[in-house]
C-alpha positions as CSV (number, residue, x, y, z in Angstrom):
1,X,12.2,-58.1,9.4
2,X,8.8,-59.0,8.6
3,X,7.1,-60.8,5.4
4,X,4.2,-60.1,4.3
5,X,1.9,-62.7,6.0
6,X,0.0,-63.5,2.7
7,X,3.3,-64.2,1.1
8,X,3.9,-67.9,2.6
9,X,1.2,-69.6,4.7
10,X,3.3,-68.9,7.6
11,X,2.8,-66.3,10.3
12,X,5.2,-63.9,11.3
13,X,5.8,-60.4,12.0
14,X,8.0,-58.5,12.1
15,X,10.2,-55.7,13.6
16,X,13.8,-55.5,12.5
17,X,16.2,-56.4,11.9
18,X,16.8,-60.1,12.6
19,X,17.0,-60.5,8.8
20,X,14.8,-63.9,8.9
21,X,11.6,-64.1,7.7
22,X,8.7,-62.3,9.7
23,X,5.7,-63.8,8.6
24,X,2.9,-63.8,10.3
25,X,1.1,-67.3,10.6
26,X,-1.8,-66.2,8.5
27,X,-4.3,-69.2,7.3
28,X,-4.7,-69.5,3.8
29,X,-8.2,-69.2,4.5
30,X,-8.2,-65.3,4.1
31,X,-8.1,-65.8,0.7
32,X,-11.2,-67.9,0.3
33,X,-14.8,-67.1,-0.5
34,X,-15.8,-67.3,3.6
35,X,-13.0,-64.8,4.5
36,X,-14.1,-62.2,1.8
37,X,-17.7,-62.3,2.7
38,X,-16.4,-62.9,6.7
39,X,-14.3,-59.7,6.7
40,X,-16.6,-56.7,5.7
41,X,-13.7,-53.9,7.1
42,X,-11.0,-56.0,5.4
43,X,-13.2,-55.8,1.9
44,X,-13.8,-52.5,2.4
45,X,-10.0,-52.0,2.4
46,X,-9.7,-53.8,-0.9
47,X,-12.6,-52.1,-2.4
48,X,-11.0,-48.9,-2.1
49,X,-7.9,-49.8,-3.7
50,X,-9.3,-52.1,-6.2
51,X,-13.1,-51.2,-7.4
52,X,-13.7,-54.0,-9.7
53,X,-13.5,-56.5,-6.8
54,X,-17.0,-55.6,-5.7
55,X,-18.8,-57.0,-8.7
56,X,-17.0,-60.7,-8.6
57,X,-18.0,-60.8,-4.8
58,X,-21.2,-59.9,-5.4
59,X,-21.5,-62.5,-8.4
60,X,-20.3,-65.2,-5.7
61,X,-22.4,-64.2,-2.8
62,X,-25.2,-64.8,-4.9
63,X,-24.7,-67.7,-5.9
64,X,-24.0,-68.7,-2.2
65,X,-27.1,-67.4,-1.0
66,X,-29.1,-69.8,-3.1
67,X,-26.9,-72.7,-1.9
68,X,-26.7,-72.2,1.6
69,X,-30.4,-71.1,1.7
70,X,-31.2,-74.7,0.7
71,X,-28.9,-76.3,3.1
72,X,-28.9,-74.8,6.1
73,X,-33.1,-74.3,6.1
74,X,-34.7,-75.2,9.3
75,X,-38.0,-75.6,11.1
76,X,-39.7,-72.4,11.8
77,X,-40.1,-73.7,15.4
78,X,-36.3,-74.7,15.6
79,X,-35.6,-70.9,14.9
80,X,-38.0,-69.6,17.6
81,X,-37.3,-71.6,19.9
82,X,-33.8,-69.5,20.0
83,X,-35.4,-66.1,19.2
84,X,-35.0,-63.2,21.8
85,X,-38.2,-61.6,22.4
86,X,-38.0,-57.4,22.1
87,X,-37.7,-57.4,25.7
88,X,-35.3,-59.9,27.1
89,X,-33.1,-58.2,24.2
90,X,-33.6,-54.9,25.9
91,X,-33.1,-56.2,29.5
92,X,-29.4,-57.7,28.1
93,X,-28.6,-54.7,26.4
94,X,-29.2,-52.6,29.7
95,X,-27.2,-55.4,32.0
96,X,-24.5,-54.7,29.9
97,X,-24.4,-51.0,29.7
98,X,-24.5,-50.3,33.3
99,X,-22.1,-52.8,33.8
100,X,-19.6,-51.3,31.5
101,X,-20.8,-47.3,33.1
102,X,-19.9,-49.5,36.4
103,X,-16.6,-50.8,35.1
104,X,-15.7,-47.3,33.7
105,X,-16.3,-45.3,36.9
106,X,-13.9,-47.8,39.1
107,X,-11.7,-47.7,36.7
108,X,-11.4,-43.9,36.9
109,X,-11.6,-43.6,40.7
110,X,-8.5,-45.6,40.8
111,X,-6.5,-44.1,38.4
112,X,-7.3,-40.6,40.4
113,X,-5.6,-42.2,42.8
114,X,-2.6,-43.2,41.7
115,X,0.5,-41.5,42.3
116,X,2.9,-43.2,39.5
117,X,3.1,-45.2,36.5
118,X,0.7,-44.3,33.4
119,X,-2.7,-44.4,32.6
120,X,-4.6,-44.6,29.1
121,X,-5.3,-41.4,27.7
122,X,-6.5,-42.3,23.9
123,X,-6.6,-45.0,21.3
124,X,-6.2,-44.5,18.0
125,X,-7.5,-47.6,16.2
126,X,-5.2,-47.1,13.0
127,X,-7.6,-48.5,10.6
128,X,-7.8,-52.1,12.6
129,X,-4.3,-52.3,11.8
130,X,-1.3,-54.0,13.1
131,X,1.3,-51.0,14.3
132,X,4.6,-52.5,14.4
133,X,7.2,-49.4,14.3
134,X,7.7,-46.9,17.2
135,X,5.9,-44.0,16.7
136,X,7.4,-39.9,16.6
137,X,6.4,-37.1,17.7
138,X,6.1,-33.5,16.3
139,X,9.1,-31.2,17.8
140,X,6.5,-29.0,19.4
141,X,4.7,-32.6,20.8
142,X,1.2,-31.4,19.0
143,X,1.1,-34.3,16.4
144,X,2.4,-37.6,16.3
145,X,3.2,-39.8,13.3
146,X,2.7,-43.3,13.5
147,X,2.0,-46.2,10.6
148,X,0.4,-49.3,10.5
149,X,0.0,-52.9,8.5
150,X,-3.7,-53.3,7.0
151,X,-4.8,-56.3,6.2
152,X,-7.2,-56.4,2.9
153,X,-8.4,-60.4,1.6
154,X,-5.7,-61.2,-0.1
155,X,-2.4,-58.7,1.1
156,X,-1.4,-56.2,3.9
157,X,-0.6,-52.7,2.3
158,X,0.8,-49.8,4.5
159,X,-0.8,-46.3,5.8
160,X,1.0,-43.5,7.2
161,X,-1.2,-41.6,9.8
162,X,-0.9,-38.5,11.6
163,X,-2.7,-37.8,14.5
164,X,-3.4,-35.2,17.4
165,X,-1.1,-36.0,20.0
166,X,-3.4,-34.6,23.1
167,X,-6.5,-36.1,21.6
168,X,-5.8,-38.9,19.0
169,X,-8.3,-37.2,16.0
170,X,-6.7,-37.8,13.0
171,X,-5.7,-34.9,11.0
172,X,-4.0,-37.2,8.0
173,X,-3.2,-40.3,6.1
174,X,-1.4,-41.3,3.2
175,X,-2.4,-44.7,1.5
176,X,0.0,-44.1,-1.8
177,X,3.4,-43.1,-3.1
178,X,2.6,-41.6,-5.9
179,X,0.3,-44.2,-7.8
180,X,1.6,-46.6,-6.1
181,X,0.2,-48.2,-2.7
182,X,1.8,-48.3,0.4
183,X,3.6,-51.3,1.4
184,X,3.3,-52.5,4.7
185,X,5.7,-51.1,7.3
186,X,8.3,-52.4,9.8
187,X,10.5,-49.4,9.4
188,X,9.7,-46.3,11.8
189,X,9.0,-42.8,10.8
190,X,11.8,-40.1,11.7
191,X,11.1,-36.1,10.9
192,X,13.7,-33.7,10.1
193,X,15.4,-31.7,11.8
194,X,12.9,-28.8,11.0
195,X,10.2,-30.6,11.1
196,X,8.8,-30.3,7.3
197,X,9.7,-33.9,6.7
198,X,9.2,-37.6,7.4
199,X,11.5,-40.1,6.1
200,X,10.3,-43.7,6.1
201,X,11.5,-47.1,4.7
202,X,8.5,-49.8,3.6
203,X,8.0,-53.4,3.1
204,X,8.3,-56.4,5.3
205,X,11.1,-59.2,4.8
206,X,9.8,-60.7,1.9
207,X,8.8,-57.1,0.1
208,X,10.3,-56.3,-3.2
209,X,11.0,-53.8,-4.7
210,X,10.3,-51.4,-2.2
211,X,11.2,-47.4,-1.8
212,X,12.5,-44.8,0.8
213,X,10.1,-42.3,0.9
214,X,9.8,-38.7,2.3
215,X,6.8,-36.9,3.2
216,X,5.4,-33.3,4.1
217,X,4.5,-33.3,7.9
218,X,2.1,-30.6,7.5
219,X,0.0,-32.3,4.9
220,X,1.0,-36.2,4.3
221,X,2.1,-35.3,0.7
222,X,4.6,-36.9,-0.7
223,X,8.0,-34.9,-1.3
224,X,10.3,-38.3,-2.8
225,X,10.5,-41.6,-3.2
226,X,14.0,-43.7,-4.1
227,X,13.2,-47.2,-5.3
228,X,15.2,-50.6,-4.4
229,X,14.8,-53.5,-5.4
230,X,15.1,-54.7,-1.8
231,X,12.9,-54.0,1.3
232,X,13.7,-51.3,4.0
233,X,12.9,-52.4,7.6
234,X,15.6,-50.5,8.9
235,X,14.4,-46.7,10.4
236,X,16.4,-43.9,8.8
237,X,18.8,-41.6,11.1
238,X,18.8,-38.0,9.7
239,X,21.8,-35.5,10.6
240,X,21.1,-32.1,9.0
241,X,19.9,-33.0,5.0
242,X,21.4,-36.3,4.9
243,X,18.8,-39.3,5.6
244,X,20.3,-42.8,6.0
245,X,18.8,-45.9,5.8
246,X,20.0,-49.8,5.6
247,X,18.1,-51.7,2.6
248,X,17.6,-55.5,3.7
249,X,18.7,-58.8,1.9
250,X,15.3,-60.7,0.7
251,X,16.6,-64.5,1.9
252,X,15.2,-67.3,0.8
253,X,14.6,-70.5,3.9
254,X,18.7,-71.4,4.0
255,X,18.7,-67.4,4.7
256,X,20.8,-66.8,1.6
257,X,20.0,-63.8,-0.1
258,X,18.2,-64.1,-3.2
259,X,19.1,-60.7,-5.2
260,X,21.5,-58.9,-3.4
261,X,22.7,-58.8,0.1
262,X,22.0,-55.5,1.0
263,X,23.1,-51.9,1.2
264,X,23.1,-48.5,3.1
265,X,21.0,-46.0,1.5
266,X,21.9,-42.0,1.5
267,X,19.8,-39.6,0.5
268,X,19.0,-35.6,0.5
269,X,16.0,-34.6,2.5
270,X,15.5,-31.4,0.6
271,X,15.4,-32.7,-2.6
272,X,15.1,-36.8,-2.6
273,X,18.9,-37.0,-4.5
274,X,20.9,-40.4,-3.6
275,X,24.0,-39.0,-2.6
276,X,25.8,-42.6,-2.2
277,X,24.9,-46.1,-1.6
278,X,27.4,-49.3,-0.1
279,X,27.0,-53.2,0.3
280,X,26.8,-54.1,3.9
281,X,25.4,-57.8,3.8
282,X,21.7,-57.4,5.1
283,X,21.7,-53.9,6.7
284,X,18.6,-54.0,8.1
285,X,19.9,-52.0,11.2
286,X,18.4,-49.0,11.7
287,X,22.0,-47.3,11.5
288,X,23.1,-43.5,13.7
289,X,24.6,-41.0,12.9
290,X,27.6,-39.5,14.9
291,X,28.4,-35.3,15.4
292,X,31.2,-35.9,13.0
293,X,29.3,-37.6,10.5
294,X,30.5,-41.0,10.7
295,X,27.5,-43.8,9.8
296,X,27.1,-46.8,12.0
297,X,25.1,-49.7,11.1
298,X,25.0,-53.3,12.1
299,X,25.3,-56.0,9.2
300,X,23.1,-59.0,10.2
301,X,22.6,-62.4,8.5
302,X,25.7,-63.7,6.2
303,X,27.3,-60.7,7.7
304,X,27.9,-61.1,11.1
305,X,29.8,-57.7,11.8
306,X,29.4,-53.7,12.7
307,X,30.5,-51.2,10.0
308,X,31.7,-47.5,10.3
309,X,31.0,-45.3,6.9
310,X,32.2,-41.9,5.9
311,X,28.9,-39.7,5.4
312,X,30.1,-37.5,2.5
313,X,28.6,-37.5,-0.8
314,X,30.6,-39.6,-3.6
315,X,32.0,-37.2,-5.4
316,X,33.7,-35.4,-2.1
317,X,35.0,-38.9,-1.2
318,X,36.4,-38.7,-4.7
319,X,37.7,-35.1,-4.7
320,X,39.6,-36.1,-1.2
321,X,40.4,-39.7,-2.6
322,X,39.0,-41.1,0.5
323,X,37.4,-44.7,1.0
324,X,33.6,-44.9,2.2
325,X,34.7,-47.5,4.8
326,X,36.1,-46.9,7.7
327,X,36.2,-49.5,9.6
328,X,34.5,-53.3,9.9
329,X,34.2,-55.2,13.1
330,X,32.7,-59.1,12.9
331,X,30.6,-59.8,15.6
332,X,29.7,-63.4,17.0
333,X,25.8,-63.2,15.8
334,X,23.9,-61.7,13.1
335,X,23.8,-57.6,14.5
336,X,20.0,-56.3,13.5
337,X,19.4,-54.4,16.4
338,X,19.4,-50.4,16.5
339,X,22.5,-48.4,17.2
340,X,23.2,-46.4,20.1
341,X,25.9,-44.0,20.2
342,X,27.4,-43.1,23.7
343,X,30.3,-41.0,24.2
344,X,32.8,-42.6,22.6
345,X,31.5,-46.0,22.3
346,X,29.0,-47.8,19.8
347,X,26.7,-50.0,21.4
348,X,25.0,-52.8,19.2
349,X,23.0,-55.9,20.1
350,X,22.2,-59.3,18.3
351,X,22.0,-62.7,18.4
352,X,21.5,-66.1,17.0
353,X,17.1,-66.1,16.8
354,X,15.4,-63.3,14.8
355,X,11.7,-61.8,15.1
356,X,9.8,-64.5,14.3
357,X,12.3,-68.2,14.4
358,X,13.9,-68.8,18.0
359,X,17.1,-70.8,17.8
360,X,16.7,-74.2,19.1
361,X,20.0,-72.9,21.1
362,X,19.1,-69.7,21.7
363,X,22.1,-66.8,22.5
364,X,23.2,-63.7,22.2
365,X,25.3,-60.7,22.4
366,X,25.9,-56.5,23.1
367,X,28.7,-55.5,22.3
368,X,30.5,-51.6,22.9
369,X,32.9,-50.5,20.0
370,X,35.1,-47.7,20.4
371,X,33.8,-45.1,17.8
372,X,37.1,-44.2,15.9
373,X,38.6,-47.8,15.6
374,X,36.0,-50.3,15.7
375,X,38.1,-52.1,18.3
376,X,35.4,-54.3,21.1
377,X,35.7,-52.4,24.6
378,X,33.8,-55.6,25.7
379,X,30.9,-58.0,24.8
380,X,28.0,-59.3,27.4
381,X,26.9,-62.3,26.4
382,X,23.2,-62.8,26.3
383,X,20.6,-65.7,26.7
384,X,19.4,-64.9,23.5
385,X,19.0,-62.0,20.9
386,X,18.7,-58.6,21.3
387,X,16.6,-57.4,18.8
388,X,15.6,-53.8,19.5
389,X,16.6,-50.5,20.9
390,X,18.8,-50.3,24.1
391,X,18.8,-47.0,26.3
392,X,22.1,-45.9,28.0
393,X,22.1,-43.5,30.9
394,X,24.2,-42.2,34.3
395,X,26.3,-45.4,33.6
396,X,24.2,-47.7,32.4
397,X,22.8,-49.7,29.6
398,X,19.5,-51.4,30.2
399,X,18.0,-54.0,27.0
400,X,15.4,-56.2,26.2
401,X,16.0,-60.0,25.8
402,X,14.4,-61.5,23.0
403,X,13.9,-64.4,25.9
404,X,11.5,-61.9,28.0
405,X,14.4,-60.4,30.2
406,X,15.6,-57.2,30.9
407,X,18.7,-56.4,31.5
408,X,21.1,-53.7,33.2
409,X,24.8,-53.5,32.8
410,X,27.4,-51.3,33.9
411,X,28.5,-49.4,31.0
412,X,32.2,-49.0,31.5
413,X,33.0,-52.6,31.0
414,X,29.8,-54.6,30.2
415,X,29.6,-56.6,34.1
416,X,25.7,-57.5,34.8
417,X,24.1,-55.4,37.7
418,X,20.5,-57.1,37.4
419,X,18.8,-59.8,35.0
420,X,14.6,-60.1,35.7
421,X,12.2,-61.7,33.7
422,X,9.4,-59.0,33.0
423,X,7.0,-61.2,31.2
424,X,7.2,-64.9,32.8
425,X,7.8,-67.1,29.0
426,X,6.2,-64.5,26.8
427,X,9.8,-63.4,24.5
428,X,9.8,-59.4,24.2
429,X,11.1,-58.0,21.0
430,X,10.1,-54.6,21.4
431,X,13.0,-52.6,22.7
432,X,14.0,-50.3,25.6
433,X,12.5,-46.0,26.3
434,X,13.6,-44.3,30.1
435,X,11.9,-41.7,32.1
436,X,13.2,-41.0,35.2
437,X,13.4,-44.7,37.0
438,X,11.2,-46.2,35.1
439,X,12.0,-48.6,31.9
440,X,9.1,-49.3,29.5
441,X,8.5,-52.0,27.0
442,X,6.4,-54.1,25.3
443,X,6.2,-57.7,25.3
444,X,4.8,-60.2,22.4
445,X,1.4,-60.9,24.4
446,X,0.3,-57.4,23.8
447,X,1.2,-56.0,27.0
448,X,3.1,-52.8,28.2
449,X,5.3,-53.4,31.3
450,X,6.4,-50.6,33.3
451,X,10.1,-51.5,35.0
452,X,11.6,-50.1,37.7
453,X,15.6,-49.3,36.5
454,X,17.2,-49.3,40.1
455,X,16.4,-53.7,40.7
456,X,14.3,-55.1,37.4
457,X,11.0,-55.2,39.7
458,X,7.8,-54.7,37.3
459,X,5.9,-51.9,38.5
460,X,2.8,-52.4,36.5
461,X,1.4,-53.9,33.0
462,X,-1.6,-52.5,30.2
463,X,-2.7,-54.3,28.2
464,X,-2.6,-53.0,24.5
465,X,-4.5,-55.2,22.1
466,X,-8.1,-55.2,21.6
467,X,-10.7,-56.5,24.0
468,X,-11.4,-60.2,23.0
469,X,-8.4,-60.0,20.2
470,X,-5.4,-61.2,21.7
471,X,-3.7,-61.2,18.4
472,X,-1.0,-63.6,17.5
473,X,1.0,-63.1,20.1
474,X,4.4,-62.5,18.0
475,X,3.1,-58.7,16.8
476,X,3.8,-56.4,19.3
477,X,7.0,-55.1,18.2
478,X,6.3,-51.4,18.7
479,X,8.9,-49.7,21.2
480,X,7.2,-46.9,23.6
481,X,8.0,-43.5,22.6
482,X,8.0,-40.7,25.6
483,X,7.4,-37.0,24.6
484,X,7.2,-35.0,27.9
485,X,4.3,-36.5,30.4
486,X,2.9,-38.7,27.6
487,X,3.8,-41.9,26.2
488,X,2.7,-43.6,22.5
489,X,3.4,-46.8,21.3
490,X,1.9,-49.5,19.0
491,X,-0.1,-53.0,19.3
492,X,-1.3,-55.7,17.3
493,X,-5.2,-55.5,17.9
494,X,-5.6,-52.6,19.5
495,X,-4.3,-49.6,17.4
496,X,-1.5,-46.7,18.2
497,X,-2.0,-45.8,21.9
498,X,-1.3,-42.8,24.4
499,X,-0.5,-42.9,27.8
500,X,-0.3,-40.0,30.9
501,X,2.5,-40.3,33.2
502,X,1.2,-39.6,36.9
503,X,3.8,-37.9,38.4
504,X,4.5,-39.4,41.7
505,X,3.5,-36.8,44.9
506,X,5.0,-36.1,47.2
């Protein structure tokens, strides 16, 4: 759950589903005359949405001009006395390029050799903006969908980009719903079954007012939008025309909800009509979707529990005079994480700290629920919360630890087979993909660690956010997403990148 870092003078990001506030520390500063005439991309931003700022900068940076000219005027021998002649200029700028051709061709003679783990392919610098949900990609893996936060002087808004998934060249963006901007987004894109359509939640923890929205693939147009009055950092699961989503509780600092508590969304892809819609106390889970139709979603703060629903529409609940509910399950913690569905069980993780606040006694919990009663098949607890998406596989369940671990368990009763900090102190949020051995995430320093599943050992670590902007260090949220030999996921500085598996030789 993420606020809008111009919302409070606090910073904090963002990514699910912790249901606390994810502000991003963000100085009130921004908002100040400096920062506007500081931030020349960032105005830029703001121009284009709002045209009449122009002329009231320009009206101030006058006026500055003629003040600071007087103030700061020097000594014509004080400024010469630093001046680069023509030529040492030239000399620097020619150290530095054949440096960086020097740095470039070692870089690439030892990636040709390399016989596993992933090297950079592309960057896609998503407008200087901070990508905090997990990107998708195209059924045929020849586009990939991704969104980002962009920060303008005074607010972050939201863009949704699509992008060339060998190459990176953009082929879209959408910057409205509508006439509406884009609020920032948390929530993660998810495409139909068909692939006409992306469905997308927006806004950050303290958003208002925010919409589920639905988008042509093949052109960024929008096909729908259903308001709220509440903000959707939860990612929609689709199952045929039926898109859920979980619509999270805006909490004020005792994390009571200030409007309502929340809700599960369900709406019809083809045609944007709410088909139903029931409280579950801040469902900002991203919730899946079983092959019977059965909804699961975690409830998080003030709710504390796991929730089954009935996916029907209302009126064939009311024709079979069936309830939506099916079953509730409380948990120990607040559950925010995803869902994953695994045979018979539901797997779910939370815990006691969110994306942004850690809990001065930091724990948590996964839990496995049998699908058709809710009843716990067991609970592992946890050093502290899991926040994001678990993978489970050949008997396994493997999870980030909002404390920088990663975890495997056995997935038959929950019993630990190996517990390994990945990032030394640095807390990872982002959560869990799998190819083959090897486990991939992201940790809050910007950095993507490659895991190897048989004993926790890190096999390797990129660095994702730009050179010489480290970024908060409470941003990267994005989970990697794998699509064949190729791996994309999200960073605070540094854009939406892609990676090339090397497959390992034999």
């Amino acid at each position: 759950m993420i606020k809008d870092p111009f919302a409070t003078v606090g910073v904090v990001p963002i990514f699910v589903n912790a249901g606390a506030a994810l502000v991003p520390t963000l100085v009130a500063s921004f908002t100040s005359v400096a920062a506007i005439l500081l931030k020349p991309k960032e105005l830029l931003a703001l121009f284009r949405r709002k045209p009449w700022v122009p002329v009231a900068v320009i009206l101030i940076a006058t006026g500055l001009w003629f003040g600071i000219a007087r103030l700061l005027s020097t000594p014509a021998s004080a400024a010469a006395s630093t001046k680069k002649t023509p030529e040492t200029a030239l000399a620097s700028r020619g150290a530095d390029y054949w440096t960086n051709f020097a740095l470039k061709q070692i870089q690439e003679e030892a990636n040709a050799k390399k016989t596993t783990g992933v090297i950079p392919l592309w960057d896609f610098p998503a407008d200087e903006g901070m990508v905090l949900s997990t990107p998708t990609v195209s059924t045929g893996g020849d586009r990939v969908f991704a969104t980002a936060a962009v920060q303008d002087v005074a607010s972050y808004f939201g863009v949704l980009y699509c992008a060339d998934a060998m190459t990176g060249k953009p082929i879209w963006k959408a910057e409205k719903a509508g006439d509406e901007d884009l609020k920032p987004f948390f929530s993660s894109p998810t495409l139909s079954a068909d692939g006409k359509y992306l469905v997308i939640g927006q806004g950050l923890h303290d958003s208002a007012d925010c919409s589920f929205l639905c988008f042509e693939t093949a052109t960024g147009a929008l096909h729908w939008k259903v308001k709220t009055p509440l903000h959707i950092e939860s990612s929609p699961a689709i199952r045929g025309d039926l898109a859920v989503v979980g619509c999270g509780a805006i909490e004020g600092p005792d994390h009571k909800p200030t409007s309502h508590p929340g809700y599960v969304l369900a709406v019809r892809i083809s045609d944007g009509k709410e088909l139903w819609r029931h409280d579950v106390a801040d469902a900002e889970s991203s919730p899946a979707i079983g092959d019977d139709g059965t909804v699961y979603i975690g409830s998080g703060f003030n709710g504390n529990a796991v929730v089954a629903l009935r996916g029907e529409s209302d009126e064939e609940l009311k024709s079979k005079n069936l309830k939506r509910e099916l079953w509730k399950t409380p948990a120990p913690f607040p559950i925010t994480g995803p869902v994953t569905i695994v045979g018979d069980l539901v797997l779910v993780g939370g815990g006691n700290s969110d994306f942004v606040f850690a809990d001065p006694k930091p724990a948590g919990v996964i839990l496995a629920l049998d699908r058709k009663t809710g009843v716990v098949r067991w609970q592992a607890p946890m050093d502290d919360s899991v926040l994001n998406q678990m993978v489970a596989t050949d008997g396994k369940v493997y999870a980030a630890v909002r404390n920088g671990s990663v975890v495997s368990l056995n997935l038959a009763d929950g019993k630990p087979i190996w517990t390994k900090r990945v990032s030394g102190n640095t807390p990872v949020k982002a959560g869990i993909a799998l190819q083959g051995q090897t486990l991939f995430t992201v940790s809050c320093d910007g950095y993507l660690i490659l895991v190897n599943a048989a004993d926790g050992s890190v096999i390797e670590k990129h660095p994702l956010n730009a050179k010489g902007k480290p970024g908060q260090g409470i941003y990267s949220l994005s989970t990697p997403m794998l699509a064949k030999d190729k791996l994309y996921v999200g960073s605070e500085t540094g854009g939406l990148h892609c990676f090339q598996s090397v497959a390992k030789k034999s």
